[in-house]
RODO-2510 file (C-alpha; in nm, 4 decimals, decimal comma):
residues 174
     n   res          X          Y          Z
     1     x     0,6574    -1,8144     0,9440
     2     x     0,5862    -1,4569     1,0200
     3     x     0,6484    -1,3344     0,5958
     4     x     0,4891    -1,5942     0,4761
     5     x     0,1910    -1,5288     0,6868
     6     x     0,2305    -1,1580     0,5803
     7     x     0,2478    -1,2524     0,1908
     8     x    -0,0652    -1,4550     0,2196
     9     x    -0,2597    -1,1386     0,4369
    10     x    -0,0960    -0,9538     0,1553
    11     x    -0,2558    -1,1203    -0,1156
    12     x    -0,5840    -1,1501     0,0257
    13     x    -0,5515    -0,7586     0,1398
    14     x    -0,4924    -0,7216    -0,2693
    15     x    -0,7613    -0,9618    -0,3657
    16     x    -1,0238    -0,7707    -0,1532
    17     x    -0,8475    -0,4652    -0,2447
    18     x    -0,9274    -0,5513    -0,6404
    19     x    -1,3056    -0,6776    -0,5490
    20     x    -1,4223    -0,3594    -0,3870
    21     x    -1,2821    -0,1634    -0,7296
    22     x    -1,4381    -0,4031    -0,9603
    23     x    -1,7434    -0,3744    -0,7535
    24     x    -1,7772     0,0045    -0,7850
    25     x    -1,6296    -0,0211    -1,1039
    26     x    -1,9319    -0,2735    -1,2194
    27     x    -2,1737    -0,0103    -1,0522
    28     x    -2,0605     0,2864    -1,2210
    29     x    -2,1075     0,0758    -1,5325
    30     x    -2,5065    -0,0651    -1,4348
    31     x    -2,6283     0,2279    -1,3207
    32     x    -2,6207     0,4640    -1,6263
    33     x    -2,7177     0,1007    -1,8207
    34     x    -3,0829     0,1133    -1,6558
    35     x    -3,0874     0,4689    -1,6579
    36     x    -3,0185     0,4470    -2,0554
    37     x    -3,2608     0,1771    -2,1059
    38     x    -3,5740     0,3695    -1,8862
    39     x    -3,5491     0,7106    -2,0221
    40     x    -3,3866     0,7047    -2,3928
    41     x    -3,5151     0,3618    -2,4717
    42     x    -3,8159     0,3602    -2,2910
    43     x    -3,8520     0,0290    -2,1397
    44     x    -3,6682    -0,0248    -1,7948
    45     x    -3,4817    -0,3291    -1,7669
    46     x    -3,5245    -0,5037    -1,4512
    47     x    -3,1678    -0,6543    -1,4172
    48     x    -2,9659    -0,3036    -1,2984
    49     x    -3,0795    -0,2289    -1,0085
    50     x    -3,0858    -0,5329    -0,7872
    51     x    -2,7386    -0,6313    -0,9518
    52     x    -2,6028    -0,2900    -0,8470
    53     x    -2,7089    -0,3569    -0,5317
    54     x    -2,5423    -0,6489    -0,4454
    55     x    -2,2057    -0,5062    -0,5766
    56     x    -2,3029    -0,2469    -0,3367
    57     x    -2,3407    -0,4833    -0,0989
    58     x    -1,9804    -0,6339    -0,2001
    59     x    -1,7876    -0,3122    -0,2169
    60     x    -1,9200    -0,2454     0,1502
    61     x    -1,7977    -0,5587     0,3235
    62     x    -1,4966    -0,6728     0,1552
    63     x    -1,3791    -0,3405     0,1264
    64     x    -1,4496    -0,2459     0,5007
    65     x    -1,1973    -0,5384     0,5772
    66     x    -0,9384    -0,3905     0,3342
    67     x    -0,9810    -0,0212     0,4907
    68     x    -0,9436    -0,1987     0,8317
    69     x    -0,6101    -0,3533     0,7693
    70     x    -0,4765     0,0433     0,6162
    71     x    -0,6458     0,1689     0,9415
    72     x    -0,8806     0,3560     0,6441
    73     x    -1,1523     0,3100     0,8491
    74     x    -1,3343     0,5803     1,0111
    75     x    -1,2252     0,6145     1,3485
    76     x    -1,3054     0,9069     1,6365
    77     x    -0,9306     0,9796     1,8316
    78     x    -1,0041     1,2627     1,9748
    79     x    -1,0261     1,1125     2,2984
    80     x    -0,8374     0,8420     2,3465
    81     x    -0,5579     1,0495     2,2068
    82     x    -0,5838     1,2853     2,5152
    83     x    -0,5710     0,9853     2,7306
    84     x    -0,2291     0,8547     2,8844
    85     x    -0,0525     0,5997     2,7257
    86     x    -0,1505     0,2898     2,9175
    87     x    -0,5217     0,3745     2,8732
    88     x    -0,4283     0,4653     2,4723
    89     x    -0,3036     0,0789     2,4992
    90     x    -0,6361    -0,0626     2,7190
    91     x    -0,8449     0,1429     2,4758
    92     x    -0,7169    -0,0299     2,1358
    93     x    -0,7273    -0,4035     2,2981
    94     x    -1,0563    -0,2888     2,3676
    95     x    -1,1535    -0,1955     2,0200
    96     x    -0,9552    -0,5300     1,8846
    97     x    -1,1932    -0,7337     2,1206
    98     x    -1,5211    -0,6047     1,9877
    99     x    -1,4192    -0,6134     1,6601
   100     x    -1,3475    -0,9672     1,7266
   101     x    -1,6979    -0,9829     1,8769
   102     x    -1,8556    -0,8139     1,5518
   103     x    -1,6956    -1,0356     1,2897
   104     x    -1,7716    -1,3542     1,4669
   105     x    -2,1259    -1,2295     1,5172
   106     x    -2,0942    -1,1674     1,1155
   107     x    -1,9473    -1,5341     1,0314
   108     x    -2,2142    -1,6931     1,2604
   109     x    -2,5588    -1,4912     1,1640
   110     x    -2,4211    -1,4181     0,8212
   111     x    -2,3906    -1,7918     0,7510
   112     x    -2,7176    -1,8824     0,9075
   113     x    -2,8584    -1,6332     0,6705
   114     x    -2,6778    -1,7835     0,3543
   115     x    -2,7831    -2,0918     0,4590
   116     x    -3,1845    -2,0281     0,5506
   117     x    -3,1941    -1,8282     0,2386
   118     x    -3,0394    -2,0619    -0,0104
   119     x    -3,3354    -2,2102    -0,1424
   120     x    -3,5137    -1,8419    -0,1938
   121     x    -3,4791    -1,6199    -0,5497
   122     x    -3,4295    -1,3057    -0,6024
   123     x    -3,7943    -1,1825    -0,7974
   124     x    -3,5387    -0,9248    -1,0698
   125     x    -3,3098    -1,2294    -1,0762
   126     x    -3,4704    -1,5653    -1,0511
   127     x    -3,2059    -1,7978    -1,1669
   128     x    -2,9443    -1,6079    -0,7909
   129     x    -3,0634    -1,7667    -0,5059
   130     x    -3,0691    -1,5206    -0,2090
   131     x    -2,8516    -1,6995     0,0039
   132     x    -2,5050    -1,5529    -0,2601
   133     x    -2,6597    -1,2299    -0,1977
   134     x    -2,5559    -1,2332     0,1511
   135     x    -2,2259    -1,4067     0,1048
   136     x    -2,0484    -1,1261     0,1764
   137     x    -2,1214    -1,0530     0,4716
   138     x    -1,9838    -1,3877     0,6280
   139     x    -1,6877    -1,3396     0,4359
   140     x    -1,6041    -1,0085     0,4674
   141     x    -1,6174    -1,0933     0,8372
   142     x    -1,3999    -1,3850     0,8249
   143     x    -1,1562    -1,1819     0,6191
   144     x    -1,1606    -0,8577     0,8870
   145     x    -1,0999    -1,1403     1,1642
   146     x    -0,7902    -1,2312     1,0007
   147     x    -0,6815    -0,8763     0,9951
   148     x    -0,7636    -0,7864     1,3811
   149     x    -0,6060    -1,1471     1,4568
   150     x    -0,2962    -1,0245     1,2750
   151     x    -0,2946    -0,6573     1,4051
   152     x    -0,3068    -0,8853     1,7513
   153     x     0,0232    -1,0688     1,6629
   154     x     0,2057    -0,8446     1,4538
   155     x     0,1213    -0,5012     1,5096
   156     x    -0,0689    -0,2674     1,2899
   157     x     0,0190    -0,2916     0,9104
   158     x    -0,1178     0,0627     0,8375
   159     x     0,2891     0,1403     0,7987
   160     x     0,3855    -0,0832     0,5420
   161     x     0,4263    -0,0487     0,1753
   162     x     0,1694    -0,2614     0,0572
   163     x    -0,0471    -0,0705     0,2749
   164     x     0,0050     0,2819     0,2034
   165     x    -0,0024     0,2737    -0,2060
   166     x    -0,0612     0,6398    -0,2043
   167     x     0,2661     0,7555    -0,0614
   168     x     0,6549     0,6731    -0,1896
   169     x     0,8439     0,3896    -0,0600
   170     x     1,1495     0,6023     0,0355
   171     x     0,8904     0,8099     0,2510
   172     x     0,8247     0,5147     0,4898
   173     x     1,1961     0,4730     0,5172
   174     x     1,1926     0,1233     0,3932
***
């Protein structure tokens, strides 16, 4: 039960992992597309900017639950790593319960916002109804929950090799 839980966390910490980079990837791409088409072409196109935006928007909350499973995320130690080892322990269950607090607060509003904003356009983009726009934030919430829920059960995963792509297998001693 436990691996193939971790195979499908795996996959979806790939998927969002691939999502964020074709995000920025997409970005990088738009950007100098609207800045080409305003200053050498001389009409600007109204398409790049709100459509950089939203993979922006993507790259920030899918890949926020990706850097939270590799512990990537920006985090201040300093002092809770002076505490004692019991409060170290109190401390992190804290920080698991608030981000369980924060990504249910992101399914719920996030949703109601989808929803309410479904029958809206975009003015740039008139055929994307506003409700996709915000997508990700519901889902990059439910995604992050399944991450803290599995940190809770299983332990951090900031050690494994799926985890840490940047360093060599034999280095984690697997």
């Amino acid at each position: 039960m436990k691996h193939s839980l971790h195979a499908v966390l795996d996959g979806l910490y790939l998927a969002c992992i691939w999502v964020a980079g074709m995000a920025i990837l997409g970005m990088s791409l738009i950007i100098p597309v609207g800045v080409f088409a305003r200053y050498v072409l001389g009409f600007g196109a109204q398409w790049p900017e709100p459509i950089a935006i939203l993979l922006m928007v993507v790259f920030t909350f899918i890949g926020a639950a990706a850097a939270y499973r590799a512990g990537a995320h920006i985090a201040v130690a300093m002092m809770t790593d002076r505490l004692p080892p019991l409060w170290q322990g109190v401390c992190r269950w804290a920080v698991d319960l608030l981000m369980i607090a924060i990504c249910l607060f992101m399914i719920v509003y996030g949703g109601k916002l989808c929803l309410e904003t479904m029958g809206q356009t975009l003015a740039d983009l008139p055929w994307l109804p506003v409700g996709i726009s915000y997508l990700p934030v519901p889902l990059g919430g439910l995604i992050t929950l399944l991450f803290v829920l599995e940190q809770l059960a299983f332990g951090v995963q900031h050690d494994r090799a799926i985890v840490c792509f940047d360093h060599q297998v034999e280095d984690l001693g697997v």
